[in-house]
Chimera marker file (.cmm) of the C-alpha trace (Angstrom):
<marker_set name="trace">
<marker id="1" x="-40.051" y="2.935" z="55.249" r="1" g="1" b="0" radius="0.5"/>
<marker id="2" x="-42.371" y="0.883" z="53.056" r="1" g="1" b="0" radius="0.5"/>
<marker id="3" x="-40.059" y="2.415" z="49.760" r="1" g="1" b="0" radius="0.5"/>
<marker id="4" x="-37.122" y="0.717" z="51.898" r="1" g="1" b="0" radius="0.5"/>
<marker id="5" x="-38.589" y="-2.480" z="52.176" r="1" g="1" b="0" radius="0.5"/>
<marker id="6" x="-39.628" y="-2.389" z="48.011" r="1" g="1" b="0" radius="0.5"/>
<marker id="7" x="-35.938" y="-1.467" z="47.402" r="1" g="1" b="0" radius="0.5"/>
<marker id="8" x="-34.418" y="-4.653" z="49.759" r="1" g="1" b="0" radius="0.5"/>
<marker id="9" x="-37.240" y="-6.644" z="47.853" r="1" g="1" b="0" radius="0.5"/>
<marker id="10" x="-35.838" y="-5.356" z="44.260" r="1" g="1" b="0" radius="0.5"/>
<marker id="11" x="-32.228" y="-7.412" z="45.590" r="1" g="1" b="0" radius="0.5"/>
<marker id="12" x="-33.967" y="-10.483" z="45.538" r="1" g="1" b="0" radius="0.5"/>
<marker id="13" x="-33.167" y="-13.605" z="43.419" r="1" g="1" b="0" radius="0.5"/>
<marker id="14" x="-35.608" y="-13.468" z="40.532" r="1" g="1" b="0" radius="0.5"/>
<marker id="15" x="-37.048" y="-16.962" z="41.392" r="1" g="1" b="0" radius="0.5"/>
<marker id="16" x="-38.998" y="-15.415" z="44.005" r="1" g="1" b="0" radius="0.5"/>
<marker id="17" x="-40.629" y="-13.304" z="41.991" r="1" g="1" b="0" radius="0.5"/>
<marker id="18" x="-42.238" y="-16.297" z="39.941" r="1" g="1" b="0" radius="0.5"/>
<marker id="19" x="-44.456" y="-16.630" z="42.981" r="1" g="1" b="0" radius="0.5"/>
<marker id="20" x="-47.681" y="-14.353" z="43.846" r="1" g="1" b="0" radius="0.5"/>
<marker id="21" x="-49.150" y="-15.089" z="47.358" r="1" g="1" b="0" radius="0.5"/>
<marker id="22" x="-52.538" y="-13.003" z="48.264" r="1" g="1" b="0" radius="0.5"/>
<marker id="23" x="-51.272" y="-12.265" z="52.088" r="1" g="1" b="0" radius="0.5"/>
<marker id="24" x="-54.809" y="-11.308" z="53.119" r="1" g="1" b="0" radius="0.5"/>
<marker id="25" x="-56.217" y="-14.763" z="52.190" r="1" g="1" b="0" radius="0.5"/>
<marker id="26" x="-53.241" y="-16.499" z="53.355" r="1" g="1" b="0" radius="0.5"/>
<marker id="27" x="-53.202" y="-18.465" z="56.696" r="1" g="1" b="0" radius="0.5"/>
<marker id="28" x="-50.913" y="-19.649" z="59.295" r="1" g="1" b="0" radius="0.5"/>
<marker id="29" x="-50.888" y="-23.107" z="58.884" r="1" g="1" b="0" radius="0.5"/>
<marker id="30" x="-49.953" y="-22.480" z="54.889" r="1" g="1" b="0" radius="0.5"/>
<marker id="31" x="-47.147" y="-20.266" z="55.910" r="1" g="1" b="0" radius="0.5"/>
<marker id="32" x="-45.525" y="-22.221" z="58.127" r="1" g="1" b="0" radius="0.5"/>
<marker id="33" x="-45.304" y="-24.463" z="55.583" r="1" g="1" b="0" radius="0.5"/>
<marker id="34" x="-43.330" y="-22.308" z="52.711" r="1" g="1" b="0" radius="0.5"/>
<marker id="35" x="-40.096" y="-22.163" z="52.256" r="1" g="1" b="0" radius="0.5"/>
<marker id="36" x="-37.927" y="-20.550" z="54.625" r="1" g="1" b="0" radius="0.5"/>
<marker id="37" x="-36.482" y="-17.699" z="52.013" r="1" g="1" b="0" radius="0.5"/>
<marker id="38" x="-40.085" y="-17.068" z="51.557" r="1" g="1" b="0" radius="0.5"/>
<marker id="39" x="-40.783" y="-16.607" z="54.995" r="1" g="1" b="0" radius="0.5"/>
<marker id="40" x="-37.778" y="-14.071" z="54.811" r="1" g="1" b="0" radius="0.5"/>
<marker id="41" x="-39.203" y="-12.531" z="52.339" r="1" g="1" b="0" radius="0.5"/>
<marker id="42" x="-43.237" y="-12.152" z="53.265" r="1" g="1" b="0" radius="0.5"/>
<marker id="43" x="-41.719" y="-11.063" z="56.977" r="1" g="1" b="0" radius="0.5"/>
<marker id="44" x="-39.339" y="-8.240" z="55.543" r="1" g="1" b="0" radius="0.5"/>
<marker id="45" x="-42.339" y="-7.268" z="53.304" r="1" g="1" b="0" radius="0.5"/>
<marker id="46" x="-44.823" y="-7.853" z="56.528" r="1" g="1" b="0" radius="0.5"/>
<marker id="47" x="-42.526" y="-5.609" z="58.715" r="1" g="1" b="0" radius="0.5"/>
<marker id="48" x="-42.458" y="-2.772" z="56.085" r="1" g="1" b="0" radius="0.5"/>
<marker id="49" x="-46.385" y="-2.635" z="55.524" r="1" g="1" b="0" radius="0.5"/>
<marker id="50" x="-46.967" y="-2.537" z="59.822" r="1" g="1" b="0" radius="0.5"/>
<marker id="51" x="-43.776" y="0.134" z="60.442" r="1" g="1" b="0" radius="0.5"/>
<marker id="52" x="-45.290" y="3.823" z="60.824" r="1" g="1" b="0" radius="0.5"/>
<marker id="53" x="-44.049" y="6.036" z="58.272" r="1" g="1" b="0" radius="0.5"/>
<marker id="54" x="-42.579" y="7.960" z="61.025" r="1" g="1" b="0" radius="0.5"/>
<marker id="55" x="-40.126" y="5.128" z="61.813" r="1" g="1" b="0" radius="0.5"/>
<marker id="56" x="-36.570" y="5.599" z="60.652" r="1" g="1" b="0" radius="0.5"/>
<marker id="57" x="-36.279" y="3.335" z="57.292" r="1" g="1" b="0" radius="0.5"/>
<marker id="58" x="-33.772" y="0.824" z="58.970" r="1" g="1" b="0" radius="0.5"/>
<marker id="59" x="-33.864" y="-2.993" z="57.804" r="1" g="1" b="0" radius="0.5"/>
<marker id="60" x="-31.728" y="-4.704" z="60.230" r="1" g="1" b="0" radius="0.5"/>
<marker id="61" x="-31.397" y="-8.284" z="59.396" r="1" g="1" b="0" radius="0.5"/>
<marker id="62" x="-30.670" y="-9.629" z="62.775" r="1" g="1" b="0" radius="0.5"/>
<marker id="63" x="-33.571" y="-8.692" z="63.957" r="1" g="1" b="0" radius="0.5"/>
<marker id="64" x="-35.649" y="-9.449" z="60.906" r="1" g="1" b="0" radius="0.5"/>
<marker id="65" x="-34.443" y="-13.232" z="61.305" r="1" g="1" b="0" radius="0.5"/>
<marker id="66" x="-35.939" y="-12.864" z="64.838" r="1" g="1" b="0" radius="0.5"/>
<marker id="67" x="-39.118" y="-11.610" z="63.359" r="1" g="1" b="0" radius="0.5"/>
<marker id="68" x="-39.929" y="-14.545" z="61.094" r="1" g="1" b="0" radius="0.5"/>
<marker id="69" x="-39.138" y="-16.938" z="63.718" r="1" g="1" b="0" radius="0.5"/>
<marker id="70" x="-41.339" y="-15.036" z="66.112" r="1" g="1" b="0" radius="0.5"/>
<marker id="71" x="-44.197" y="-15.106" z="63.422" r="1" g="1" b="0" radius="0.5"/>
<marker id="72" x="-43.855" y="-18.710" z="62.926" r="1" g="1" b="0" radius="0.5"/>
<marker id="73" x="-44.043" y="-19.945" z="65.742" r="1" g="1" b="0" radius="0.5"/>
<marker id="74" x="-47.342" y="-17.657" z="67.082" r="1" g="1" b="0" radius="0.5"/>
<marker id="75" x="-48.665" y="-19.442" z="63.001" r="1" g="1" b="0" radius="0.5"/>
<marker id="76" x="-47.820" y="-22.765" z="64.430" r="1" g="1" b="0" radius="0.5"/>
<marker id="77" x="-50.038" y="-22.098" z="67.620" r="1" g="1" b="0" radius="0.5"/>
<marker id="78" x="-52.973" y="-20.219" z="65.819" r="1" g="1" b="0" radius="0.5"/>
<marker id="79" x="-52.845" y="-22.179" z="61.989" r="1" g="1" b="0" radius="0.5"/>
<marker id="80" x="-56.357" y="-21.041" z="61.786" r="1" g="1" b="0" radius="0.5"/>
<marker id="81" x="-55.434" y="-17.277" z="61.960" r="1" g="1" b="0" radius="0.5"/>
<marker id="82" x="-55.018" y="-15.593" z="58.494" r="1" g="1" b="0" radius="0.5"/>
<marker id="83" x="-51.431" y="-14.281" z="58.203" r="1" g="1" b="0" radius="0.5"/>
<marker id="84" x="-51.979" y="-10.571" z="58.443" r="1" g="1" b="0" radius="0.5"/>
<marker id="85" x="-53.639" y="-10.714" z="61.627" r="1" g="1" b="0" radius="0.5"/>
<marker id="86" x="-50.854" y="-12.952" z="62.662" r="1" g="1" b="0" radius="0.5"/>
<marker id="87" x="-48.842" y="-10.385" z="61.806" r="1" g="1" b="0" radius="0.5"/>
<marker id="88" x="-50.079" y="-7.782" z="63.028" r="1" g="1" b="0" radius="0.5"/>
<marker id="89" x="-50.099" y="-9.503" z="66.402" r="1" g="1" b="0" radius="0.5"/>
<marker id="90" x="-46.551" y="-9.718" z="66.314" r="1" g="1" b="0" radius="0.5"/>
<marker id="91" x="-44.989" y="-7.325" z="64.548" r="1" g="1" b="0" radius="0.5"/>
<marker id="92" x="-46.857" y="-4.169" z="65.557" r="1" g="1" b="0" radius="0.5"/>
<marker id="93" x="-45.659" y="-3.365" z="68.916" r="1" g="1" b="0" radius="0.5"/>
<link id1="1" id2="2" r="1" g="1" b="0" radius="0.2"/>
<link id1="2" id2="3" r="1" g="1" b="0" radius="0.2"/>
<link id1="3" id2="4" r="1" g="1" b="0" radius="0.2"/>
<link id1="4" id2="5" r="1" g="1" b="0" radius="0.2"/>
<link id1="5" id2="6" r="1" g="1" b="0" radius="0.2"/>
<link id1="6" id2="7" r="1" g="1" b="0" radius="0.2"/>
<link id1="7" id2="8" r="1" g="1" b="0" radius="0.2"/>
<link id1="8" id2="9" r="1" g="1" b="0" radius="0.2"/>
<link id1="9" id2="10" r="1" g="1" b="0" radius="0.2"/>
<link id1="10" id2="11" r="1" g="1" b="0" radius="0.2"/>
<link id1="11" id2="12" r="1" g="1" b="0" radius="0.2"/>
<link id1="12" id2="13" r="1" g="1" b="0" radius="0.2"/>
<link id1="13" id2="14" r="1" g="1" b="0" radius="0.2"/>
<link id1="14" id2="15" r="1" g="1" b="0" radius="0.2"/>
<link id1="15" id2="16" r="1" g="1" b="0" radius="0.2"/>
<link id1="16" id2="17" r="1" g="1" b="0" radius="0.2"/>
<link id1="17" id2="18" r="1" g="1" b="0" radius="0.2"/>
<link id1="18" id2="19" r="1" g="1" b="0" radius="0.2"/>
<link id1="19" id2="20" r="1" g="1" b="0" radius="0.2"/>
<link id1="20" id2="21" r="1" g="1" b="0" radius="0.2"/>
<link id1="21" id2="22" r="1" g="1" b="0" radius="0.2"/>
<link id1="22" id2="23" r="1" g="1" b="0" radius="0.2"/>
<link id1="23" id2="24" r="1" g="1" b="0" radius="0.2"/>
<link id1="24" id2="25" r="1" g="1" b="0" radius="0.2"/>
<link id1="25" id2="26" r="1" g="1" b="0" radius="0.2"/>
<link id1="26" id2="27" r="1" g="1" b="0" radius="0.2"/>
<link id1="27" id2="28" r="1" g="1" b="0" radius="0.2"/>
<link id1="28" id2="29" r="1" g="1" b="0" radius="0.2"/>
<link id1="29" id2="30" r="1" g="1" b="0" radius="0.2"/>
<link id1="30" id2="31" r="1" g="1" b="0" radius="0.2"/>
<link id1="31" id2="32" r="1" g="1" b="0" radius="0.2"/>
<link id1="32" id2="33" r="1" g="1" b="0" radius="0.2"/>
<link id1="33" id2="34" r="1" g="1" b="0" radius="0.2"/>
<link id1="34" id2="35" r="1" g="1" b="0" radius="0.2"/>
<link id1="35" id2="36" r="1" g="1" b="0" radius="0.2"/>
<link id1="36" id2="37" r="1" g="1" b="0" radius="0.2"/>
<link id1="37" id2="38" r="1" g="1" b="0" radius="0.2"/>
<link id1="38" id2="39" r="1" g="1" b="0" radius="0.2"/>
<link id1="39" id2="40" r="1" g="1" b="0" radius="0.2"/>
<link id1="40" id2="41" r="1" g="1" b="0" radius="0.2"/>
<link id1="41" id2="42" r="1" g="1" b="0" radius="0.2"/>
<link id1="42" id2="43" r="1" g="1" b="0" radius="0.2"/>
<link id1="43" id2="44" r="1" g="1" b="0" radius="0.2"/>
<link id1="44" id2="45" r="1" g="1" b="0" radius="0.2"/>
<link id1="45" id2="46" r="1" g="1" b="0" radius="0.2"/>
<link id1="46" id2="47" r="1" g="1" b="0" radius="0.2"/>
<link id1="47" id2="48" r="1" g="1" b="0" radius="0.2"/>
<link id1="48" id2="49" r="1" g="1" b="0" radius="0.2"/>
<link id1="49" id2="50" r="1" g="1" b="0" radius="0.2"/>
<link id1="50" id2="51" r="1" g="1" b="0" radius="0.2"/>
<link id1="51" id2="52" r="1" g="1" b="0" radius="0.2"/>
<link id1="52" id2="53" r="1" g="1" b="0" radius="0.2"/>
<link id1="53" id2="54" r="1" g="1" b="0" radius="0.2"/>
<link id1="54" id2="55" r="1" g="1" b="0" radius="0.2"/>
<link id1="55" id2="56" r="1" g="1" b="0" radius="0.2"/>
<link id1="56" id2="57" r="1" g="1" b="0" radius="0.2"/>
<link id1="57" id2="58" r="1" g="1" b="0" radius="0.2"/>
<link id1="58" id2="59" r="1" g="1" b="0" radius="0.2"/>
<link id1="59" id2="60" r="1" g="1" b="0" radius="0.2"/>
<link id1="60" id2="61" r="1" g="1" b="0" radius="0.2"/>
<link id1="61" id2="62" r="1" g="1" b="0" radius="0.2"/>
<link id1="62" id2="63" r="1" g="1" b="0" radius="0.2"/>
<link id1="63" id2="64" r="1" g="1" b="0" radius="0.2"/>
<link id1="64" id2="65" r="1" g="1" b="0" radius="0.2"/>
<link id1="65" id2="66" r="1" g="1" b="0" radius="0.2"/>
<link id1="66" id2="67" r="1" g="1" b="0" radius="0.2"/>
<link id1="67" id2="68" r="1" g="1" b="0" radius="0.2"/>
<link id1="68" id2="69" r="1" g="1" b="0" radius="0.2"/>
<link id1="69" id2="70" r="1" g="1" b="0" radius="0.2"/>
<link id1="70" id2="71" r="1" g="1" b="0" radius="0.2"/>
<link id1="71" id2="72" r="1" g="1" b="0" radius="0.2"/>
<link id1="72" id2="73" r="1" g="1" b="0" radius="0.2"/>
<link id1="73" id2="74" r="1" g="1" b="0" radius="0.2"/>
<link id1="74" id2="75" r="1" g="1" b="0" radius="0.2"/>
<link id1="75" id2="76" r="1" g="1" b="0" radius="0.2"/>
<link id1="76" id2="77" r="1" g="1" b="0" radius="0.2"/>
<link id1="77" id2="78" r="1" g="1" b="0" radius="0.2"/>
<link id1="78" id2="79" r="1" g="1" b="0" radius="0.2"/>
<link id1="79" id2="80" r="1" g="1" b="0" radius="0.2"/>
<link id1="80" id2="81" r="1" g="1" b="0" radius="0.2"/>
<link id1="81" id2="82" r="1" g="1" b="0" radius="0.2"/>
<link id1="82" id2="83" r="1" g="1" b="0" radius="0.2"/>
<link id1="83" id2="84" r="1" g="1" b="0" radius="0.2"/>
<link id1="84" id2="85" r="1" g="1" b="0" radius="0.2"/>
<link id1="85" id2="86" r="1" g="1" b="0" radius="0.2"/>
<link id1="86" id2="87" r="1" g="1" b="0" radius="0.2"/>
<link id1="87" id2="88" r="1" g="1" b="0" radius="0.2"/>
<link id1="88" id2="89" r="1" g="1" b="0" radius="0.2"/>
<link id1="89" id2="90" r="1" g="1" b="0" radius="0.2"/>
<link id1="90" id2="91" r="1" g="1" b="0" radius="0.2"/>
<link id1="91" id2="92" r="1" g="1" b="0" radius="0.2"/>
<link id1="92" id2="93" r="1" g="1" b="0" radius="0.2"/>
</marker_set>
């Protein structure tokens, strides 16, 4: 799955790629406050890194829009809560 995620990543305009953000020291309340093809972006990658490799590598982008909202919103109640946790809150199920 995780190879999946690196190949949808590879599709992206290269102006995201001028950007690094360290996820692990990253909180909520600066999250929330990126820009929403970022959020897209860090969410897809987010999803990839909590999926179990035994998981069928599927992005589906419907739901993956559902995702990021989900996320932001739980980082807009907890802005305190460092991203991955966040994360991991929401997206491992």
């Amino acid at each position: 799955m995780k190879f999946a995620i690196v190949a949808a990543l590879l599709c992206v305009a290269a102006s995201a790629w001028a950007q690094q953000i360290a996820l692990s020291k990253l909180q909520c309340k600066e999250f929330i406050g990126l820009p929403r093809e970022t959020i897209a972006h860090l969410t897809l990658w987010l999803d990839g890194y909590f999926t179990d490799e035994e998981d069928p590598a599927v992005v589906d982008l419907d739901k993956m829009k559902g995702k990021a909202e989900k996320l932001v919103s739980y980082c807009a109640q907890n802005p305190r809560l460092r991203v991955m946790t966040a994360a991991e809150d929401v997206l491992v199920k």
